[in-house]
KOLGU-916367 format. One record per residue (C-alpha): residue in one letter; z, x, y. Coordinates in Angstrom, 3 decimals. Layout:
# KOLGU-916367
REC resn       up     east    north
REC    a        Z        X        Y
...
//
This chain:
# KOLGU-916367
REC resn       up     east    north
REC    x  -32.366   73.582   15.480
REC    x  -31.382   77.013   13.693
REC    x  -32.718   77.961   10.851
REC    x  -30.560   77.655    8.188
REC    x  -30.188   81.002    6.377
REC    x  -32.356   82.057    3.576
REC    x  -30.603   82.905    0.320
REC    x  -33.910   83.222   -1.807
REC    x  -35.511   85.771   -3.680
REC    x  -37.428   86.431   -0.739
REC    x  -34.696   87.125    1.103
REC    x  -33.124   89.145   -1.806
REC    x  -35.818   91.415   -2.121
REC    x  -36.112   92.131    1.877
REC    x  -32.482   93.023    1.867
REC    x  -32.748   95.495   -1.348
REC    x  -36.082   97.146    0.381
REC    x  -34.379   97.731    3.318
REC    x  -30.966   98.885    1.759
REC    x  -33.077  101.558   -0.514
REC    x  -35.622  102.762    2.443
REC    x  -38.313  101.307    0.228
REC    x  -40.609   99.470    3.046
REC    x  -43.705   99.588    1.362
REC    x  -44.779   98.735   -2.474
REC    x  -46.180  102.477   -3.155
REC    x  -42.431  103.411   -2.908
REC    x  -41.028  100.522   -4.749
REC    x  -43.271   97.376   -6.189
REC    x  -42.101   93.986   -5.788
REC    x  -42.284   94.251   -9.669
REC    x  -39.381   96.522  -10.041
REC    x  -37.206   95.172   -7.173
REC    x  -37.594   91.916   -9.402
REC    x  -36.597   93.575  -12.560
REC    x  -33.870   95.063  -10.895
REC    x  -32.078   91.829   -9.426
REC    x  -32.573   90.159  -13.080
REC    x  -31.114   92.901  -14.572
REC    x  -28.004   92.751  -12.167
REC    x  -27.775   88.954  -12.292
REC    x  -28.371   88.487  -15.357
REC    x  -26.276   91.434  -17.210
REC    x  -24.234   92.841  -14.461
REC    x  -22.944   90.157  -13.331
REC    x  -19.105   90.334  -13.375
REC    x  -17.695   87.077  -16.069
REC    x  -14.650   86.731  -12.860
REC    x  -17.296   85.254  -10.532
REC    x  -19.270   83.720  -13.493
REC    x  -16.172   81.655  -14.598
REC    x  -16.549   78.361  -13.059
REC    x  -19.516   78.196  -11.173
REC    x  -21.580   79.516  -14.913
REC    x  -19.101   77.255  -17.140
REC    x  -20.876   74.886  -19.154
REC    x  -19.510   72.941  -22.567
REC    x  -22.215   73.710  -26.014
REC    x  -22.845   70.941  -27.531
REC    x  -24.092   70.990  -31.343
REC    x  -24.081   68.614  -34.187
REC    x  -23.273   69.299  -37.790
REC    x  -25.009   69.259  -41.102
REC    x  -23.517   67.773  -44.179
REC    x  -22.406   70.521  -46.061
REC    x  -23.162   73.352  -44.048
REC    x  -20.728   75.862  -42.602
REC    x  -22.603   78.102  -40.318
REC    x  -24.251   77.387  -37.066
REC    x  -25.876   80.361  -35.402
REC    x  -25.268   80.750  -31.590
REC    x  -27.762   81.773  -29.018
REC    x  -25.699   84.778  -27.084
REC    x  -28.017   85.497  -24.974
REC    x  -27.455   82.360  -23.313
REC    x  -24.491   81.592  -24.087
REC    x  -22.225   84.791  -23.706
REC    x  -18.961   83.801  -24.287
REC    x  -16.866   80.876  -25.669
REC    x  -13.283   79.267  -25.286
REC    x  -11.080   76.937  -25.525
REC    x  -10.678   73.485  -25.826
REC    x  -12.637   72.867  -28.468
REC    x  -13.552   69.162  -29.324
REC    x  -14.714   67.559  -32.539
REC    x  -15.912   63.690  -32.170
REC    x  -13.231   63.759  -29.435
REC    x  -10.446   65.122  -30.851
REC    x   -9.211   68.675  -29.944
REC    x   -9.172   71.430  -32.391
REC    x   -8.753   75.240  -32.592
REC    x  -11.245   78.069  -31.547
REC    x  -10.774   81.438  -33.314
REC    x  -12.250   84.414  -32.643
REC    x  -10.466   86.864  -35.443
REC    x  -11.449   86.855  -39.061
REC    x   -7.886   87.671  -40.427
REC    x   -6.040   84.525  -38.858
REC    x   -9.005   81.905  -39.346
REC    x   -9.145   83.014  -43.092
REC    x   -5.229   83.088  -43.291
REC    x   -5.868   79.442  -42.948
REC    x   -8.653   78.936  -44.906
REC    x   -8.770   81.267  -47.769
REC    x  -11.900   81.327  -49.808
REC    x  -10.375   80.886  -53.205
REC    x  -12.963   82.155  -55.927
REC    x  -13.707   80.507  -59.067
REC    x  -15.027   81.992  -62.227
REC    x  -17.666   81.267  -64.003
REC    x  -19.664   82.820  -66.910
REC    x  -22.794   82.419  -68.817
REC    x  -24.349   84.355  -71.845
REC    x  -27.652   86.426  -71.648
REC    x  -30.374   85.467  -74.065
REC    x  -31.891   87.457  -76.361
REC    x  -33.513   87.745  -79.926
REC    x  -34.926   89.739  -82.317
REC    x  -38.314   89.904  -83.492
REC    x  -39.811   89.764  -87.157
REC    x  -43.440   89.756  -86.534
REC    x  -46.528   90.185  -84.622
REC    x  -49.361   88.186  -85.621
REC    x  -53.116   91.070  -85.554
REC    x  -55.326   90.427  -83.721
REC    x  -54.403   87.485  -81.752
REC    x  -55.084   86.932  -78.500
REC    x  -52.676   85.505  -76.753
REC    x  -50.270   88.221  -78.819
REC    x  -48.280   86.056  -80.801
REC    x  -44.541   86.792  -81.792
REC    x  -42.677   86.029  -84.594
REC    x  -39.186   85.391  -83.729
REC    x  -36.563   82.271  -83.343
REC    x  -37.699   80.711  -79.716
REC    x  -34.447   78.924  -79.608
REC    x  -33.248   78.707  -75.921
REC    x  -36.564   79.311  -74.498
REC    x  -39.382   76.892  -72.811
REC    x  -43.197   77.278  -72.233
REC    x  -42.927   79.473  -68.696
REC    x  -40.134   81.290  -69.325
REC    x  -40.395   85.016  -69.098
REC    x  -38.893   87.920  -71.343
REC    x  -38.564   91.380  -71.584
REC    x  -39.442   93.391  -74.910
REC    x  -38.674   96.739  -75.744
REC    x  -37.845   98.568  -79.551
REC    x  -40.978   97.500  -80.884
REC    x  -42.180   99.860  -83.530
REC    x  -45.762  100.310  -84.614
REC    x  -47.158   98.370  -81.877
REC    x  -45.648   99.868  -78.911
REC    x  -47.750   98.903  -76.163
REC    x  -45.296   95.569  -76.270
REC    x  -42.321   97.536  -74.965
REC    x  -40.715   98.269  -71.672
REC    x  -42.589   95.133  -70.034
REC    x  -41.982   91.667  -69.107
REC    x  -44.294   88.752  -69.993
REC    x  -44.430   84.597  -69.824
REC    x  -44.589   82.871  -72.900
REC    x  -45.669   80.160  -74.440
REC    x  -43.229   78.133  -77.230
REC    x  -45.763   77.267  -80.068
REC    x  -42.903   76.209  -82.233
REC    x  -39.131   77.194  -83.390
REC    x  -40.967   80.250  -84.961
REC    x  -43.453   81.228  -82.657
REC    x  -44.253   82.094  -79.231
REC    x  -47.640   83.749  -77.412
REC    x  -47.361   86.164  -74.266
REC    x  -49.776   84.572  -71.894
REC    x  -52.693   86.787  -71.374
REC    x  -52.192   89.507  -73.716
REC    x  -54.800   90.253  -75.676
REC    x  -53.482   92.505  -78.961
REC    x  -56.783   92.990  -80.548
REC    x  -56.894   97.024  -79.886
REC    x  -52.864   97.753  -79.957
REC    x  -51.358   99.361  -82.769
REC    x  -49.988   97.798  -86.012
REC    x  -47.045   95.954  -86.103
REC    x  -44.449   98.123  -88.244
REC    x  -41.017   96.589  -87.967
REC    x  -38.222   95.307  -84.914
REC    x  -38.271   94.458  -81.572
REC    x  -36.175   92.396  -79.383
REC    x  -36.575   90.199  -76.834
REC    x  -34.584   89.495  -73.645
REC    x  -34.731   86.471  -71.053
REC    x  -35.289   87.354  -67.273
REC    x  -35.666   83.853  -65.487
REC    x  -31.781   81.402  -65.556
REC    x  -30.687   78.468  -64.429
REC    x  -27.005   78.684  -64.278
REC    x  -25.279   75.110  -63.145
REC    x  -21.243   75.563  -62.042
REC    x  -19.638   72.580  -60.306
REC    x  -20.725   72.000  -56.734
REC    x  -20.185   71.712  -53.750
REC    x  -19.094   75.672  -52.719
REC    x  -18.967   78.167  -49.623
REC    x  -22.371   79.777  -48.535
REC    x  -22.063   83.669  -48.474
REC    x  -19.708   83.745  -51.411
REC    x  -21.825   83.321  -54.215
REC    x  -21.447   86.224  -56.200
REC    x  -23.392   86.720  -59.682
REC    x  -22.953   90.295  -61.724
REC    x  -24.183   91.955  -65.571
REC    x  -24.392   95.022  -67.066
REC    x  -28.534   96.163  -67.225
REC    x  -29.948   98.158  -70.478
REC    x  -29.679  101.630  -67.681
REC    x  -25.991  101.439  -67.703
REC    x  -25.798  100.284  -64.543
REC    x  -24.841   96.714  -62.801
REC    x  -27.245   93.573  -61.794
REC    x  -25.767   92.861  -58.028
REC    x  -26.838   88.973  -56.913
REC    x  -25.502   87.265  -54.142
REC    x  -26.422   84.554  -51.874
REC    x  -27.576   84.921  -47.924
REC    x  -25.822   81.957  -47.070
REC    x  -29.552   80.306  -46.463
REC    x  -29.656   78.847  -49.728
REC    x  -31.517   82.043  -51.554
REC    x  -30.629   84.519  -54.064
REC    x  -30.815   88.310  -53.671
REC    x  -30.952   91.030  -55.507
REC    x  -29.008   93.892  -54.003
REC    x  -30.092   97.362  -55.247
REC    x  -27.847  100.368  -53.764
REC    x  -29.786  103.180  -52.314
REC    x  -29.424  106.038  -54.239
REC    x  -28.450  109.727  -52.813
REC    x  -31.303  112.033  -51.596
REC    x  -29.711  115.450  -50.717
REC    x  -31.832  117.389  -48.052
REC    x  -31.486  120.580  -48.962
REC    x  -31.434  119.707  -53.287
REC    x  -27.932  119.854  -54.512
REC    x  -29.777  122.430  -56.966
REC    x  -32.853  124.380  -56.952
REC    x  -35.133  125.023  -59.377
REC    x  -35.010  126.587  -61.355
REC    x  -31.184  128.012  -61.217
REC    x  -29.346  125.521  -61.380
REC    x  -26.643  126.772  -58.936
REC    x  -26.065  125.191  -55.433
REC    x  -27.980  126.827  -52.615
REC    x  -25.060  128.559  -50.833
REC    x  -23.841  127.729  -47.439
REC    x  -26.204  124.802  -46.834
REC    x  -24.605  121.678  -46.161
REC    x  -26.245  118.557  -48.435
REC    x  -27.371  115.752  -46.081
REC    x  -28.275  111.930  -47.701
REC    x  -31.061  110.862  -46.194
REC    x  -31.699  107.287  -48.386
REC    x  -29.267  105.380  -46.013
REC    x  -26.455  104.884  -48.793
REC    x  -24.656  102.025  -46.516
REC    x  -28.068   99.659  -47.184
REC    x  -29.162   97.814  -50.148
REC    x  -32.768   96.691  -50.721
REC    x  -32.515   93.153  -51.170
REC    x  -35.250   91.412  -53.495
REC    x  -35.625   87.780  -53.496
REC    x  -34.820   86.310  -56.998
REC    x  -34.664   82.267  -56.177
REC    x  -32.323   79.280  -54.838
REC    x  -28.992   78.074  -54.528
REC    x  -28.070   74.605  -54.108
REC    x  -24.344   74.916  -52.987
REC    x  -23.692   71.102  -53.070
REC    x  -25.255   70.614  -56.778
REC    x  -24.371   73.899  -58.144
REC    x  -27.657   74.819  -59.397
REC    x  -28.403   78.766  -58.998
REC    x  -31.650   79.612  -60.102
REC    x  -33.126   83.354  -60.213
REC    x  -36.195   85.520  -61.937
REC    x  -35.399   89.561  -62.788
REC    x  -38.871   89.652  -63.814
REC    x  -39.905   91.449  -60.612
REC    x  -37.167   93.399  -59.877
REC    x  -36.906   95.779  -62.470
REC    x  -33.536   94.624  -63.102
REC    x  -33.132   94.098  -67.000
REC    x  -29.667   92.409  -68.494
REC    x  -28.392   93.616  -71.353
REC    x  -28.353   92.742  -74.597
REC    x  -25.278   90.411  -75.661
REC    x  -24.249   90.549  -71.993
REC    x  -22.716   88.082  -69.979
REC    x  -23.694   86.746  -66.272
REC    x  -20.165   86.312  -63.929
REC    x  -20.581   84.018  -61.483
REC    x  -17.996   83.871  -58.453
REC    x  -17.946   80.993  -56.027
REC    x  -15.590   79.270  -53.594
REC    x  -15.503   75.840  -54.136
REC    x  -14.095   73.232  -51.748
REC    x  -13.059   69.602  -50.345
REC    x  -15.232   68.493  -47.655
REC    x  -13.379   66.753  -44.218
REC    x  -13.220   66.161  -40.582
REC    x  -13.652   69.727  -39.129
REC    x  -11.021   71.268  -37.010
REC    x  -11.191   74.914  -36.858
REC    x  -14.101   76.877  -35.701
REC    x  -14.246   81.151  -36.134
REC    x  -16.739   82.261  -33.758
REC    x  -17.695   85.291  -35.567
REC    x  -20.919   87.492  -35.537
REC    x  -23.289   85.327  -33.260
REC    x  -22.211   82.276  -35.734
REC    x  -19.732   79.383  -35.449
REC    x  -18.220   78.857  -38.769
REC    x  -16.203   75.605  -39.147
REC    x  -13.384   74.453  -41.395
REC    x  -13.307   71.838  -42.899
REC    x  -16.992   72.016  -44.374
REC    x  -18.125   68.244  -42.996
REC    x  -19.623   66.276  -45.742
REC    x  -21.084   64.150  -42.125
REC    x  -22.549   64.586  -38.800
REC    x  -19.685   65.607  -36.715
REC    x  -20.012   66.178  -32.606
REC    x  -18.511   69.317  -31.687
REC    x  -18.030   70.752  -27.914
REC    x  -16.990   74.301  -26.785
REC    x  -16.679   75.223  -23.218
REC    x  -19.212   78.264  -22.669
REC    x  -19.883   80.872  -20.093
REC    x  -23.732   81.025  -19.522
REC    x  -26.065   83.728  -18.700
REC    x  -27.429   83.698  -14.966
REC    x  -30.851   82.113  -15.401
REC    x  -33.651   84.832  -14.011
REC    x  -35.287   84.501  -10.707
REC    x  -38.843   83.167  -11.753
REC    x  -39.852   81.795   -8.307
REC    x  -39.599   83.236   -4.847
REC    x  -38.134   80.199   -3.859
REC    x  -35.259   80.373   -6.292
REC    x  -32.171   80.826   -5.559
REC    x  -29.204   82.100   -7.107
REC    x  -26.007   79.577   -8.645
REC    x  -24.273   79.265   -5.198
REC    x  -26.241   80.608   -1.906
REC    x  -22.932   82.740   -1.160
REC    x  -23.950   85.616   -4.021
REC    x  -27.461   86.345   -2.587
REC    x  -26.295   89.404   -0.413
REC    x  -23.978   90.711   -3.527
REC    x  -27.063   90.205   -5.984
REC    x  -29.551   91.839   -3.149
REC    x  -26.651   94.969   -2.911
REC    x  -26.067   95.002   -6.762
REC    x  -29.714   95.631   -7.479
REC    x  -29.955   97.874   -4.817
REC    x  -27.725  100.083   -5.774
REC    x  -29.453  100.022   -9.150
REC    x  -32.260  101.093   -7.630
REC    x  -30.408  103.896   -6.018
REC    x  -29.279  105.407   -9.588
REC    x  -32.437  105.589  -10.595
REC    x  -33.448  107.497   -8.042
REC    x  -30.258  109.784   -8.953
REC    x  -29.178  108.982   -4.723
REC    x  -25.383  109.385   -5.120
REC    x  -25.302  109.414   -1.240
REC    x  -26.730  106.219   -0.894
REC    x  -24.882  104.755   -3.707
REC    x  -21.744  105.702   -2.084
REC    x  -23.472  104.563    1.373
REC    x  -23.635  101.068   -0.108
REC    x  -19.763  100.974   -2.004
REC    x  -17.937   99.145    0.836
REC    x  -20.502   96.488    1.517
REC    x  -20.449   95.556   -2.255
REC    x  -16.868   95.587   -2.494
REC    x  -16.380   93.953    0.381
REC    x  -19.135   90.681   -0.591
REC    x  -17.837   90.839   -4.132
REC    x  -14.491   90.571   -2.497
REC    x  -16.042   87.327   -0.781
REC    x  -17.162   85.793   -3.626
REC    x  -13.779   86.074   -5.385
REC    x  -11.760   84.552   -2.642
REC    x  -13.859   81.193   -3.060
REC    x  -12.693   81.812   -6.792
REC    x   -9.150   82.328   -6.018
REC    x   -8.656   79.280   -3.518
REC    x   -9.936   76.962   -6.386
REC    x   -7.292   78.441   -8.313
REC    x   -4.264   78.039   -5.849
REC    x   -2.077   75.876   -6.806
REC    x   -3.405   74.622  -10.344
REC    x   -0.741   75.548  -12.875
REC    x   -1.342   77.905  -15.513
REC    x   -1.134   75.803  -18.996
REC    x    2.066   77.343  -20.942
REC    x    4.341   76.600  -24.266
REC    x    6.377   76.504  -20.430
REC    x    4.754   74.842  -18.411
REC    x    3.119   71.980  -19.810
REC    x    1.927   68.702  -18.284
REC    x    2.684   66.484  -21.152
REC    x    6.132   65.474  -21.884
REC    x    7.461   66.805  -25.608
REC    x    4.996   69.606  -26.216
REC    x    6.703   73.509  -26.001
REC    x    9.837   73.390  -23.907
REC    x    8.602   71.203  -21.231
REC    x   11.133   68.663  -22.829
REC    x   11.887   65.210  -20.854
REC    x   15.402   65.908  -21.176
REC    x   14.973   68.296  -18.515
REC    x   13.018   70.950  -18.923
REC    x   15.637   73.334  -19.874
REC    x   18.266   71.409  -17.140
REC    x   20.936   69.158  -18.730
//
């Protein structure tokens, strides 16, 4: 009986050694000559030889009110259509503009007041400090920011927790104001930790929140569509050479200013959660040096919504994001082009027997640019052309004769122009 022939990594890597003159491992390991054939089959592979025989559907269940369903692309590296949802066919998108065309994220607005007060007293010596002031709107736990304090000024500029004695009174826990200076006159007081409720359910990665801080400047809060609250603070400009030196105060002439602090990125703080089917956003400034204004006013932006069967899926960014947001488990199926698995074994072989010798030539010639052989490159041109050639004909007589699905050329009567009354004949 003949042997029938070997289309394993063992016979992959005897083909590359002997393609690239490499007959012993001091002039090319096993361990590279393995690396290399991954690489090829697993990233160079052309998607025209992939698309049937690496074809798979990805199967993935949804979450009650949850949009966003992150894809592994590594595995998966593509997707089309159909698309399926508990059976029924729906539509795959891959640009933002026409999927949001569709389903336009309306925003809402809501607002809600910052708190503040003023203060009339500090109680000497005390310890907890104790303030004087009207603790209306706050709770034991709550923390505030106090600043315009005169006499005792070691209160100001800092944020504490408190404790509500009564409507009069309140204590900053752990403050000890035995050795600060007398109490003269004002002070105010302004709230750092909110719960803000607005109607429920709404989008994840539209939740936008915004004030005015005591610098002049703007409190930035949005959601990371994981159910928390962030803080975004812009980086600021750092010019390398100074716009100005010191100290003249007139540009350095003929140098070009150069920001180094990565303006396009914002540090992002952690402030608290969102529950986007209650409504309930919850956040603390205390730790972010982030400090509303006085008499200012938190907008909050979301984009509420009706929850349904889905139907329309944008795959966007490594994420599938479906429309309607489900308010149940829904079964949803995408066909998928997969990644060639990686030899691990010698006994492996690859999807179909027939691509051993164009996998063995690939990563040969991969080999071959390393070693910056353009001869040998060129040596090897044909034979891959001519076995990736080989592997496209079985491609192309699966093809022949299945009909290309059209507006024209449809198989079921009434859809497009393939009309029963004769398609296009009278």
């Amino acid at each position: 009986m003949v042997t029938p022939a070997d289309s394993t990594l063992i016979a992959i890597r005897k083909k590359v050694r002997r393609l690239t003159a490499s007959a012993s491992e001091s002039s090319l390991s096993t361990a590279d000559i393995d690396n290399y054939i991954n690489v090829f089959y697993s990233q160079d592979f052309p998607y025209a030889i992939k698309i049937d025989q690496m074809r798979s559907v990805y199967t993935f269940y949804t979450t009650p009110y949850v949009d966003r369903y992150p894809l592994d692309v590594n595995y998966n590296q593509g997707l089309r259509d159909p698309v399926y949802v508990d059976g029924l066919q729906g539509s795959l998108f891959k640009d933002r503009q026409q999927f949001y065309n569709i389903w336009p994220r309306w925003p809402t607005k809501f607002q809600s007041s910052v708190q503040s007060g003023i203060i009339t007293g500090v109680n000497q010596p005390t310890s907890p400090a104790q303030i004087v002031t009207n603790t209306g709107g706050l709770a034991t736990g709550d923390k505030i920011y106090i600043a315009d304090v005169v006499g005792m000024t070691e209160l100001n500029d800092t944020s504490y927790t408190i404790t509500v004695v009564n409507s009069n009174l309140l204590t900053l826990d752990g403050i000890d104001n035995t050795a600060f200076s007398a109490y003269t006159s004002g002070g105010t007081w302004t709230k750092l930790n909110y719960v803000i409720n607005v109607p429920g359910p709404f989008i994840r990665k539209e939740v936008t929140v915004g004030c005015p801080d005591i610098t002049g400047g703007a409190i930035q809060i949005s959601d990371d569509g994981y159910g928390n609250l962030l803080l975004d603070t812009p980086n600021g400009v750092v010019s390398v050479p100074p716009l100005y030196t010191v100290p003249a105060t007139a540009p350095i002439p003929g140098m070009k200013n150069v920001n180094t602090a990565n303006p396009g990125l914002n540090r992002l703080t952690l402030l608290g959660p969102v529950d986007y089917v209650t409504g309930s956003l919850t956040f603390d400034l205390s730790n972010a040096n982030s400090i509303p204004v006085i008499g200012g006013i938190f907008t909050v932006y979301v984009s509420q919504y009706s929850n349904g069967r889905p139907y329309s899926i944008l795959f966007w960014n490594n994420e599938l994001i479906i429309r309607p947001i489900p308010k149940l488990v829904h079964k949803i199926e995408i066909e998928s082009y997969l990644t060639p698995v990686q030899f691990l074994n010698t006994t492996d072989s690859p999807i179909l027997n027939q691509w051993w010798q164009y996998i063995a030539i690939g990563a040969a010639i991969k080999v071959l640019e390393d070693r910056q052989d353009m001869a040998g490159i060129a040596n090897l041109a044909l034979l891959f052309d001519r076995q990736e050639g080989l592997v496209l004909e079985r491609q192309g007589v699966e093809e022949i004769g299945q009909r290309n699905a059209t507006i024209f050329s449809s198989s079921v009567q009434s859809q497009g122009w393939n009309q029963s009354w004769g398609n296009w004949g009278y």
